[in-house]
N, C-alpha and C positions, 0 to 999 in steps of 0.2 A: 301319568297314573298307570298307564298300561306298561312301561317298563320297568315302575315300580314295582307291580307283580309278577314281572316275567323275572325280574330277581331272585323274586320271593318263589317263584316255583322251581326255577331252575336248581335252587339251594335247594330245596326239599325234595326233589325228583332226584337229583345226584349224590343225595345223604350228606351233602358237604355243611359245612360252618358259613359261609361268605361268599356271596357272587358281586360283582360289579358288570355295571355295563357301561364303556366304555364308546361316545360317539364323533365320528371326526369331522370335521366343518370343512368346507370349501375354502375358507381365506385360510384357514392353519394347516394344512395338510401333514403337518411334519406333528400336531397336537392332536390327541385325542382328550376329551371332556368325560368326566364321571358324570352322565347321564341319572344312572340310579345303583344303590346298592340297598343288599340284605345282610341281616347277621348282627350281632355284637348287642346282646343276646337273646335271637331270634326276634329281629322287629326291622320294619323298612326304615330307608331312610329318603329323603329326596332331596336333593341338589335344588337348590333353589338359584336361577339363572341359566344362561346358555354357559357359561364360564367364566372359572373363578380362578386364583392361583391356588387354591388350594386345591381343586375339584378337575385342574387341568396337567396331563401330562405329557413330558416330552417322549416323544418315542425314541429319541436319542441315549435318555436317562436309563431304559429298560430293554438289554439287548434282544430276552425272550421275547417281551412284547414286540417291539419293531420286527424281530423276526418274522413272526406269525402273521405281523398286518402285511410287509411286504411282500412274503411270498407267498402270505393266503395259506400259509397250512397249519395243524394242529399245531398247537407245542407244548408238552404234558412234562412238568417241572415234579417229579417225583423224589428229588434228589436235594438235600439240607444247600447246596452249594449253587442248584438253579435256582431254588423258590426264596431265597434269600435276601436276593434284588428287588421283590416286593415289599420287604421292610419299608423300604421309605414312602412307595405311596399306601401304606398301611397308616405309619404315622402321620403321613399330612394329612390325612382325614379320621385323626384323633383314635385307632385305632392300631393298638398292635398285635401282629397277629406274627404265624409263620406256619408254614407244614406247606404239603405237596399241593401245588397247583397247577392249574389246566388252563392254558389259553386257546381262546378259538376264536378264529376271526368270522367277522361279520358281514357278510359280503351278497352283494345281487349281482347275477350277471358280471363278474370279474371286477365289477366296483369298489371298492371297498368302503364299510360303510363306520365300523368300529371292530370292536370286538368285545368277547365276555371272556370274565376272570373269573374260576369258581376255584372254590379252596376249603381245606380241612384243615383241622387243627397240628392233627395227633401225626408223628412221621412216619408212624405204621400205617397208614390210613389212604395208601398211595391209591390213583385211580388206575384203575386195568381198561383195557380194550372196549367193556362193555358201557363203560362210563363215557369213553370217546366218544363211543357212536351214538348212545344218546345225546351228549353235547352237541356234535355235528349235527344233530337234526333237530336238537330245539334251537340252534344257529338257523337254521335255514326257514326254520319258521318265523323266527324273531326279524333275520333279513324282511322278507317278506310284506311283515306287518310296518315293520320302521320305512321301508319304501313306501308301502300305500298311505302312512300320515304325510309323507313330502309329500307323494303327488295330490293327496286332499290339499295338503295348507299351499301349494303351487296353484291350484287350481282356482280355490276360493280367495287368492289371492287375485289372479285376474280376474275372478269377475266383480271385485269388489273394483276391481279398477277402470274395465269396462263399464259398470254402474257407473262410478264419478264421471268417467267421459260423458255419459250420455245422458246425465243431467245436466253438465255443461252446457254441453251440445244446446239442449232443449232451450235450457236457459237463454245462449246465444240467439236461438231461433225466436225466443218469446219476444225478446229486445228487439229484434230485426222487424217483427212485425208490428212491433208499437211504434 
C-alpha cells in the first residue's frame, strides 16, 4: 500500500505520466519485481504477489536499468533511442507507453534495494536537472521507508518464532511435570 502511493506521488511530484517501482529479492539478484506502478490514466495499480513473469524483470533485458542498479547512479533516458528499451516492460504489463525517462536506483547504505522508473509521454517533455534531484531525494526517502518494512517484517518474524519456541518449551516442561 505504501508503495502504491509513493508511485502515485512520485508521478505527481515530477508532473510525469508513469512511475514503477521496481524491487529486487535476495534469491534473484540479477531480477527486479514490479512492486507498484501509477498512471494509464492516472489510477494505481498493485502487483498482486511477490513475483510474477509478467511483473518480473531481467536486468539483463534493460541495459539502462542494469546500469543504474549496478552502479548506483542516475540514468535520465531523454532520448527516443534510450527510452525505447522500455517498450517491452511497457507491454508486459498491458500498457504502451514511450517518451523520456528517468531511472533512479534504490538503495540504503551501498545496498541496493530496487529502483524507480518515472516517465512522460510527450518527447518534448524531457526531465532537466531539477527533476533529478527531486527523484534523488524522493529515492532516499523511499530507500529508507522500504528498509524499515524488512526490518519490521524481520523482526516480527523472530518473535513470532521465539513465541512458538517458547510454547514449546512450556509445553515440554508441562509434560515433564505430569
Amino acid at each position: 500500500v505504501v508503495l502504491e502511493r509513493v508511485s502515485e506521488s512520485v508521478t505527481l511530484a515530477m508532473n510525469a505520466n508513469w512511475a514503477y517501482i521496481l524491487l529486487s529479492s535476495d534469491d534473484k539478484p540479477d531480477r527486479l519485481a514490479v512492486a507498484a506502478r501509477y498512471g494509464w490514466p492516472g489510477r494505481r495499480q498493485i502487483q498482486t504477489g511477490r513475483s510474477s513473469s509478467a511483473a518480473a524483470v531481467r536486468l539483463d533485458e534493460f541495459p539502462l536499468l542494469r546500469r543504474a542498479v549496478a552502479e548506483r547512479c542516475q540514468v535520465v533516458a531523454n532520448h527516443p533511442n534510450d527510452y525505447e528499451q522500455f517498450g517491452q516492460l511497457h507491454s508486459r504489463l498491458g500498457h504502451s507507453q514511450s517518451g523520456p525517462t528517468l531511472v533512479q536506483p534504490v538503495q540504503i547504505q551501498d545496498r541496493p534495494l530496487g529502483a524507480i522508473l518515472v516517465g512522460r509521454r510527450a518527447a518534448e517533455q524531457t526531465f532537466d536537472e531539477a527533476d533529478q534531484r527531486l527523484c534523488e531525494a524522493l529515492a532516499t526517502q523511499v530507500a529508507t521507508a522500504i528498509d524499515n518494512a524488512r526490518l519490521y517484517h524481520s523482526v516480527d518474524e523472530q518473535a513470532r518464532r521465539l513465541a512458538e519456541l517458547l510454547r514449546t518449551r512450556e509445553e515440554e516442561v508441562t509434560q515433564r511435570q505430569a
